[in-house]
TORPA-4810 file (N, C-alpha, C, O; in nm, 3 decimals):
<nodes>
NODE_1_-2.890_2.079_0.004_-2.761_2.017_-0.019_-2.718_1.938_0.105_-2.722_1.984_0.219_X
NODE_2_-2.677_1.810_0.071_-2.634_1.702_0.157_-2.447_1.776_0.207_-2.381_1.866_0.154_X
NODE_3_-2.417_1.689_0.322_-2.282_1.698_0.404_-2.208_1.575_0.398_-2.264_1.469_0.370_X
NODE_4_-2.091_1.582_0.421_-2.026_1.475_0.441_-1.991_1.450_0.559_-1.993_1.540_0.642_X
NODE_5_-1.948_1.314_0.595_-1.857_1.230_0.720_-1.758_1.338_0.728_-1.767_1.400_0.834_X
NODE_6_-1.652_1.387_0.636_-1.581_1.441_0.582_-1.586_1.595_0.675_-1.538_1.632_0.783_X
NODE_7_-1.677_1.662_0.558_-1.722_1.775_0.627_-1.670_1.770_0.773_-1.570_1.804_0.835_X
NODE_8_-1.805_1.702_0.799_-1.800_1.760_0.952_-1.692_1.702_1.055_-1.681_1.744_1.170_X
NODE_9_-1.583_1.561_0.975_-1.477_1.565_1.066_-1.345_1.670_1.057_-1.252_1.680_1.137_X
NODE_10_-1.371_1.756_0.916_-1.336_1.886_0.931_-1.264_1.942_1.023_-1.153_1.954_1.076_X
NODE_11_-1.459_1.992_1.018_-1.492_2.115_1.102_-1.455_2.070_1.267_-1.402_2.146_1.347_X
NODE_12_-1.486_1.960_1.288_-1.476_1.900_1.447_-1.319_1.941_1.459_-1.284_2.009_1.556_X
NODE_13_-1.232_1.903_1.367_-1.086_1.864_1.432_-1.051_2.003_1.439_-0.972_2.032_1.529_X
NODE_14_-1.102_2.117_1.349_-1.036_2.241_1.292_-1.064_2.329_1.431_-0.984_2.407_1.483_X
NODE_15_-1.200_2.298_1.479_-1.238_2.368_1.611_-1.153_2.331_1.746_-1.119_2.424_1.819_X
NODE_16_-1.115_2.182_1.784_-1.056_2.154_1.857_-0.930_2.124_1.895_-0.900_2.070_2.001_X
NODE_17_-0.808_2.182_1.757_-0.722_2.180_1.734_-0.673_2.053_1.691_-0.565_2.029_1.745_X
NODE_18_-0.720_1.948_1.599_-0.661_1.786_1.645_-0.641_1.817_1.457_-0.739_1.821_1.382_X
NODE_19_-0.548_1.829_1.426_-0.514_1.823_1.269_-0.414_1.786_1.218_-0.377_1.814_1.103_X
NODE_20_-0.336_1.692_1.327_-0.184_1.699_1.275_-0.247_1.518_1.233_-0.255_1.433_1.322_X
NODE_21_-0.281_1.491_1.100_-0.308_1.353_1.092_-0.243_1.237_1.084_-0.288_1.124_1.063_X
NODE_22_-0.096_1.287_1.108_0.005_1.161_1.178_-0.033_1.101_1.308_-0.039_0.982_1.340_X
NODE_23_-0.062_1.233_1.389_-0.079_1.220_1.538_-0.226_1.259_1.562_-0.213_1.349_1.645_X
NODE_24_-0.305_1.252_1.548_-0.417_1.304_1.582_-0.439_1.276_1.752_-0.378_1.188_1.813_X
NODE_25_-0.523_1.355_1.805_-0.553_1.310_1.944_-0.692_1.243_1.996_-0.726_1.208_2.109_X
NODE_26_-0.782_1.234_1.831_-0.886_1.152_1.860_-0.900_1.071_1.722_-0.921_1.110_1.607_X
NODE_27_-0.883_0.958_1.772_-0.894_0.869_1.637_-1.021_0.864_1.587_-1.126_0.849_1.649_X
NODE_28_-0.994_0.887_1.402_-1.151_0.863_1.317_-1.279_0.801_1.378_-1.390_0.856_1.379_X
NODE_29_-1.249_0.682_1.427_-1.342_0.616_1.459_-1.431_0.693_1.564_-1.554_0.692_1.558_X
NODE_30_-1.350_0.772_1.677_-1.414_0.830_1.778_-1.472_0.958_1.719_-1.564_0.982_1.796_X
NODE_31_-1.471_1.029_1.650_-1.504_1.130_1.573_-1.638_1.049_1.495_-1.752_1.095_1.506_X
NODE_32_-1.617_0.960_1.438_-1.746_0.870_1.362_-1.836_0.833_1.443_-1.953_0.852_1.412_X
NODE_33_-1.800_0.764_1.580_-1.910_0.715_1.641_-1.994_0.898_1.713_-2.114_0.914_1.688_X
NODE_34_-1.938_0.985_1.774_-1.975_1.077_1.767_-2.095_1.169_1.713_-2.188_1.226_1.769_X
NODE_35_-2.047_1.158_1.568_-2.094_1.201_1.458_-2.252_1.120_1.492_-2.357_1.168_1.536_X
NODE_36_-2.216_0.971_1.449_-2.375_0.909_1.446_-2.468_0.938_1.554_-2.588_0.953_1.535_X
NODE_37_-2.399_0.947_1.688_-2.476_0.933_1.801_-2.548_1.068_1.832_-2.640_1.068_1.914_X
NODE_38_-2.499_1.205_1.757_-2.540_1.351_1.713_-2.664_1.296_1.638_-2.776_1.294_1.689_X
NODE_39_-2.634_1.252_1.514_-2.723_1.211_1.412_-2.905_1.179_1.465_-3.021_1.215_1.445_X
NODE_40_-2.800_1.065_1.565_-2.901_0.995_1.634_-3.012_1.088_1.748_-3.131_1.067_1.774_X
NODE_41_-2.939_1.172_1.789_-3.004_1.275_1.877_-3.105_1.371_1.776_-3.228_1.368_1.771_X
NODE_42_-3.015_1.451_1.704_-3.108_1.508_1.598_-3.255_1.419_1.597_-3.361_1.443_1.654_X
NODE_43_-3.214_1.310_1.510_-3.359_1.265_1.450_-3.469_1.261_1.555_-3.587_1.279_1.523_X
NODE_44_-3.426_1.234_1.697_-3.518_1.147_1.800_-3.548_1.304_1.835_-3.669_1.312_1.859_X
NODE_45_-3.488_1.425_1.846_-3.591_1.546_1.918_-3.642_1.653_1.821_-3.731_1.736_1.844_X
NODE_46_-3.573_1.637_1.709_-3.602_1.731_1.574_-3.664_1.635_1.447_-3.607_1.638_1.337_X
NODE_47_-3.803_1.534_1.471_-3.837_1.453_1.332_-3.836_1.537_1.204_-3.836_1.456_1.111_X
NODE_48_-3.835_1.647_1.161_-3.875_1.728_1.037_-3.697_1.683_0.971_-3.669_1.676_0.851_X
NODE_49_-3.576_1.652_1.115_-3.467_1.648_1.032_-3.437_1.554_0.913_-3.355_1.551_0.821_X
NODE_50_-3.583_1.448_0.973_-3.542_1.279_0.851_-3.550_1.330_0.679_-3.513_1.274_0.576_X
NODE_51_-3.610_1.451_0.704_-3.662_1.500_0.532_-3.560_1.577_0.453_-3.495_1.680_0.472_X
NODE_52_-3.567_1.515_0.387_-3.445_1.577_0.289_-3.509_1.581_0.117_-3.544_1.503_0.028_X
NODE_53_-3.496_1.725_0.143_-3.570_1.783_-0.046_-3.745_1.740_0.014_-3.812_1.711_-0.086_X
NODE_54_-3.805_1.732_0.108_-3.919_1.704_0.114_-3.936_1.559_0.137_-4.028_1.487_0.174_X
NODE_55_-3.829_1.544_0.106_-3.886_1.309_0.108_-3.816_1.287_0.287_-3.739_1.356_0.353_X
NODE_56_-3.874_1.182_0.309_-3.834_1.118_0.458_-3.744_1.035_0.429_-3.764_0.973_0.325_X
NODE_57_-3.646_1.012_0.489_-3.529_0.930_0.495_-3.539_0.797_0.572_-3.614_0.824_0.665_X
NODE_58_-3.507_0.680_0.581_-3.488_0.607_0.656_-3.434_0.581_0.697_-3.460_0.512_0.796_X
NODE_59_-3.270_0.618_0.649_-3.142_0.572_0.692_-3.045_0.746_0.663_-3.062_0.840_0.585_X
NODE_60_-2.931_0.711_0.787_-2.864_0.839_0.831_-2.731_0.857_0.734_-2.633_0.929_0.754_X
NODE_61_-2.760_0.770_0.621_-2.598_0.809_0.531_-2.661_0.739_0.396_-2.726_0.638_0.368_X
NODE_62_-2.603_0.854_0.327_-2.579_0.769_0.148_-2.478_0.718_0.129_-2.379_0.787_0.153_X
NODE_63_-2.459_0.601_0.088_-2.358_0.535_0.019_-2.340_0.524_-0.157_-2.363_0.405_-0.180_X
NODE_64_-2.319_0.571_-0.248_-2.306_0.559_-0.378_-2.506_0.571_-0.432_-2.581_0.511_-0.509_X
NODE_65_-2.513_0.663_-0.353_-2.704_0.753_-0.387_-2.768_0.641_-0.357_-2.860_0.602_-0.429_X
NODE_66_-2.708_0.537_-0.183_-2.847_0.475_-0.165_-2.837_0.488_0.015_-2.738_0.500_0.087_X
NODE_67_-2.969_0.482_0.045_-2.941_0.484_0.187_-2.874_0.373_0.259_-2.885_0.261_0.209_X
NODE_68_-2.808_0.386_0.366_-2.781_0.333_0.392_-2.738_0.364_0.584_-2.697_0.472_0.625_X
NODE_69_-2.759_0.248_0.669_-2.713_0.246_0.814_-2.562_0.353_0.825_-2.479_0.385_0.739_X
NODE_70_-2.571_0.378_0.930_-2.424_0.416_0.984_-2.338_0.313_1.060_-2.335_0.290_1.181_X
NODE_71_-2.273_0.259_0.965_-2.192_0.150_1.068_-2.088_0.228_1.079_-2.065_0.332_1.018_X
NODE_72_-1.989_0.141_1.206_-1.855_0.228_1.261_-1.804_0.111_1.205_-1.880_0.017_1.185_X
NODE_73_-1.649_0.102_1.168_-1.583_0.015_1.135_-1.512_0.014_1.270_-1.551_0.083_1.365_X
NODE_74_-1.396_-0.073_1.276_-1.317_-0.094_1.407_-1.163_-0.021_1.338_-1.089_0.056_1.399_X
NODE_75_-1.145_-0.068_1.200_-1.023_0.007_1.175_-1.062_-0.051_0.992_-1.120_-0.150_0.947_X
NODE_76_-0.986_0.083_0.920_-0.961_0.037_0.771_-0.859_-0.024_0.687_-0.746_-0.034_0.734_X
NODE_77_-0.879_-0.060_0.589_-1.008_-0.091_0.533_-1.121_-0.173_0.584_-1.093_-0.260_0.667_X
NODE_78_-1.253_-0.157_0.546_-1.304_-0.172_0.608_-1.440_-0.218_0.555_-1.519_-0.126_0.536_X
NODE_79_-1.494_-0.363_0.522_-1.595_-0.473_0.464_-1.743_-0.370_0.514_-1.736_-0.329_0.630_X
NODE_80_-1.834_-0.342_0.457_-1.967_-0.334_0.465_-2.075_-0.373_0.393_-2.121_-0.319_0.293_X
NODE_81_-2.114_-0.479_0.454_-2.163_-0.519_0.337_-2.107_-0.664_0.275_-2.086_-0.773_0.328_X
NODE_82_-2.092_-0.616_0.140_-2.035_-0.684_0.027_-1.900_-0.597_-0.038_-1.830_-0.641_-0.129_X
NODE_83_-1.880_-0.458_0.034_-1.798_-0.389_0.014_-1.694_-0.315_0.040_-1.740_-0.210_0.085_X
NODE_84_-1.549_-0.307_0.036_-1.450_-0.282_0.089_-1.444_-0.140_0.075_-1.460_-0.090_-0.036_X
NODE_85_-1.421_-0.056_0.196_-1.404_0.122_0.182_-1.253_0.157_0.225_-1.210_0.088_0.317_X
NODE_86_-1.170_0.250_0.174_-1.074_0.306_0.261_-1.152_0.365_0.359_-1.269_0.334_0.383_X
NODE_87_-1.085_0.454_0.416_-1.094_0.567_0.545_-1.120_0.683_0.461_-1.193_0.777_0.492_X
NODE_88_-1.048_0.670_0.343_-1.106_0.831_0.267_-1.223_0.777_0.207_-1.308_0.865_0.202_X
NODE_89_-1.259_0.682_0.164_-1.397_0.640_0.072_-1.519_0.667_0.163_-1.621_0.730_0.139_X
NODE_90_-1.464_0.578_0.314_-1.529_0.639_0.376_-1.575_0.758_0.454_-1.668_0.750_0.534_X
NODE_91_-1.506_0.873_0.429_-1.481_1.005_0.458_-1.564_1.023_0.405_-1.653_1.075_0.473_X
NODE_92_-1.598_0.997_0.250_-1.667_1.025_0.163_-1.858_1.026_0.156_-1.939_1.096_0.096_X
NODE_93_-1.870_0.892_0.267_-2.017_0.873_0.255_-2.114_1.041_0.288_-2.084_1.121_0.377_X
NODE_94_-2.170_1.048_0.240_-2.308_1.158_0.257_-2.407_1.135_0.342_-2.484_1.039_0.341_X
NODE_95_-2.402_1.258_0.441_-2.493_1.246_0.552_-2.600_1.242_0.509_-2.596_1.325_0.417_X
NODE_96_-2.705_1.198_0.512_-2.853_1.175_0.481_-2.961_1.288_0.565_-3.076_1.262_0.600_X
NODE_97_-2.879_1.435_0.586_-3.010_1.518_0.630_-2.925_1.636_0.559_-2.812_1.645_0.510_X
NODE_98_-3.052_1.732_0.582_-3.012_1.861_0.493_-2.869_1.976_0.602_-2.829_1.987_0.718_X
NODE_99_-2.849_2.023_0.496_-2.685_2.106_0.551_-2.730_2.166_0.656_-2.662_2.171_0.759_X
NODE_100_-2.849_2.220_0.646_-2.886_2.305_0.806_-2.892_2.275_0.911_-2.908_2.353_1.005_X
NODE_101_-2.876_2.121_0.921_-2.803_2.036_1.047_-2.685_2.044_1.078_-2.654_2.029_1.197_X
NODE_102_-2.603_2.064_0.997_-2.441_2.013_1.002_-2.378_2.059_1.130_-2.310_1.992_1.207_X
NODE_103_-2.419_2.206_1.141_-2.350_2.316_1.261_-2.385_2.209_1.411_-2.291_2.173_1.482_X
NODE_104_-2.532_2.167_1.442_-2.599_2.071_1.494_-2.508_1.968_1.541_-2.469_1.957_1.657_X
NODE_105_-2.478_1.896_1.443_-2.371_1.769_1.461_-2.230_1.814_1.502_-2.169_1.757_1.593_X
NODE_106_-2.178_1.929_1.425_-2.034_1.929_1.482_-2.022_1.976_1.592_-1.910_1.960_1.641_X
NODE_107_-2.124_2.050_1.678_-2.113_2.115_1.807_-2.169_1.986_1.905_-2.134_2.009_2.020_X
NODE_108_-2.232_1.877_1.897_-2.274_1.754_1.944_-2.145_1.692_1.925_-2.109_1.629_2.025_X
NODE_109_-2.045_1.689_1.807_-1.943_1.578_1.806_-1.818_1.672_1.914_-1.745_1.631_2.004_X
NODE_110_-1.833_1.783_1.864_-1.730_1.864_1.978_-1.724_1.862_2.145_-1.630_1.848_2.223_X
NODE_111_-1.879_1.884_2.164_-1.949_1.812_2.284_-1.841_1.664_2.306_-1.743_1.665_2.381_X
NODE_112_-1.878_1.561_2.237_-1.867_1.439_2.287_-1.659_1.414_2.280_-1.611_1.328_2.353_X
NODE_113_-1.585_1.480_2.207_-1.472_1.474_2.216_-1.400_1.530_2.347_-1.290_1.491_2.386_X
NODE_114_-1.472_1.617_2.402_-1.386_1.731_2.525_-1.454_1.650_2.638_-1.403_1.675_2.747_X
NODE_115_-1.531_1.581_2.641_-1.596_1.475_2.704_-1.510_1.350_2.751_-1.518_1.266_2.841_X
NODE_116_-1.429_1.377_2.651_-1.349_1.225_2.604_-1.203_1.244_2.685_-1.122_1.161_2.726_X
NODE_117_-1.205_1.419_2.690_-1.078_1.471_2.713_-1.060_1.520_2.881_-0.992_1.620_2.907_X
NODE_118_-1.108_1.464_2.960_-1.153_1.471_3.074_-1.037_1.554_3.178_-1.062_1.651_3.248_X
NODE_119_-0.921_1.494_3.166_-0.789_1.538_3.275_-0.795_1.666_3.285_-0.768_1.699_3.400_X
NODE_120_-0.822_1.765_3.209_-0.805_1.889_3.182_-0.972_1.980_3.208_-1.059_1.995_3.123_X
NODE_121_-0.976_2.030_3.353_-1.091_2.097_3.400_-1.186_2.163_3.306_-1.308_2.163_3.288_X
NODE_122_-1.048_2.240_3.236_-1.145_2.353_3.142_-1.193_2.233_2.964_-1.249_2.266_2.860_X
NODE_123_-1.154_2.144_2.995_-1.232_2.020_2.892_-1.400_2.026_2.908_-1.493_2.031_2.827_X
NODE_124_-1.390_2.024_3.025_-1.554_1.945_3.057_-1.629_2.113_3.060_-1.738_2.124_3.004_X
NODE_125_-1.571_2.227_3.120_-1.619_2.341_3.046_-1.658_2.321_2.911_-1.780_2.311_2.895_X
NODE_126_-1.586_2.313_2.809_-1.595_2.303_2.678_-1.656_2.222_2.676_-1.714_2.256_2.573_X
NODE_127_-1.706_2.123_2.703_-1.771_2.026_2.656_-1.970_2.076_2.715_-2.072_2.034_2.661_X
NODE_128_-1.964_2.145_2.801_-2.094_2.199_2.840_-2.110_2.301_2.758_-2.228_2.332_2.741_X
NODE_129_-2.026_2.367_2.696_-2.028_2.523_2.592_-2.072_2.427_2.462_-2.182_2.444_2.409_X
NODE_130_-1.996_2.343_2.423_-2.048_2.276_2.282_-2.219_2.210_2.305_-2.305_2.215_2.217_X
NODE_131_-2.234_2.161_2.421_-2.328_2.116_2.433_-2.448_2.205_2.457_-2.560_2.161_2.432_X
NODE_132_-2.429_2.347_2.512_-2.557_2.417_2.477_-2.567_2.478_2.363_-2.667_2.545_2.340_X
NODE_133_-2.445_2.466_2.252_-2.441_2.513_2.164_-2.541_2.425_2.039_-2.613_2.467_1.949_X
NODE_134_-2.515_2.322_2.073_-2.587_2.212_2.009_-2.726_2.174_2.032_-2.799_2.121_1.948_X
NODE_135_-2.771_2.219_2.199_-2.915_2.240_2.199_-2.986_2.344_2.153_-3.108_2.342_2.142_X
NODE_136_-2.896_2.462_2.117_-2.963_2.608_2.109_-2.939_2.570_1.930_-2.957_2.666_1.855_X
NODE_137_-2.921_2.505_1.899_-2.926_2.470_1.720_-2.995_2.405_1.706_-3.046_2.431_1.597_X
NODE_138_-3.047_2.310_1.757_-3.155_2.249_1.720_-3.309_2.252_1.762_-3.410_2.189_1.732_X
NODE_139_-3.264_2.391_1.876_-3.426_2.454_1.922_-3.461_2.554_1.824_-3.571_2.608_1.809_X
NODE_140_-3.351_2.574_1.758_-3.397_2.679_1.696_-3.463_2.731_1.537_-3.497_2.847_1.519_X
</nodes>
């Protein structure tokens, strides 16, 4: 079973407290680029992750059951393509690897947010705790 954009901006905000979605303290986009650049790590030290149901993937997201790139938009709505997405449509796209990654990505996107969150000492703590959390998931 496939994950969503969705999903795992979840799980990211639910762990790091950022849920008030009037105010959030890390905008979608930074949570998205995140997300891909996890993605992107996965594939390059774990190859078995491109397979999904047994088939190899080429691309890191489904769009309406086809593969497709991970683009970041700059803000929504938002043209890809030939096609206009909200922010929830795009919430919506499907990660293109199997669920047993997911934990993988959100501890890589958690990583890269407390990263982001620098002023605050015990940030960059957290951000080394997510980050061996995220190597010890995908060694394993």
């Amino acid at each position: 079973m496939n994950f969503t954009i969705k999903d795992v901006e979840n799980q990211v905000r639910l762990k790091i407290l950022d849920t008030y979605e009037d105010n959030y303290r890390f905008a979608p986009t930074e949570i998205f680029n995140a997300i891909r650049d996890g993605l992107r790590l996965i594939r390059s030290k774990r190859p078995e992750s491109r397979y999904v149901n047994c088939l190899l993937t080429d691309k890191m997201l489904l769009v309406n059951n086809e593969e497709a790139d991970f683009i970041i938009p700059e803000s929504f709505p938002a043209t890809i393509g030939e096609t206009t997405y909200t922010l929830e449509q795009y919430r919506g796209f499907t990660i293109n690897m199997e669920e047993r990654w997911m934990e993988a990505v959100v501890n890589y996107t958690i990583h890269q947010m407390y990263l982001k969150d620098d002023t605050d000492t015990a940030n960059a703590d957290l951000a080394k705790t997510y980050y061996a959390k995220f190597t010890e998931s995908i060694n394993s």
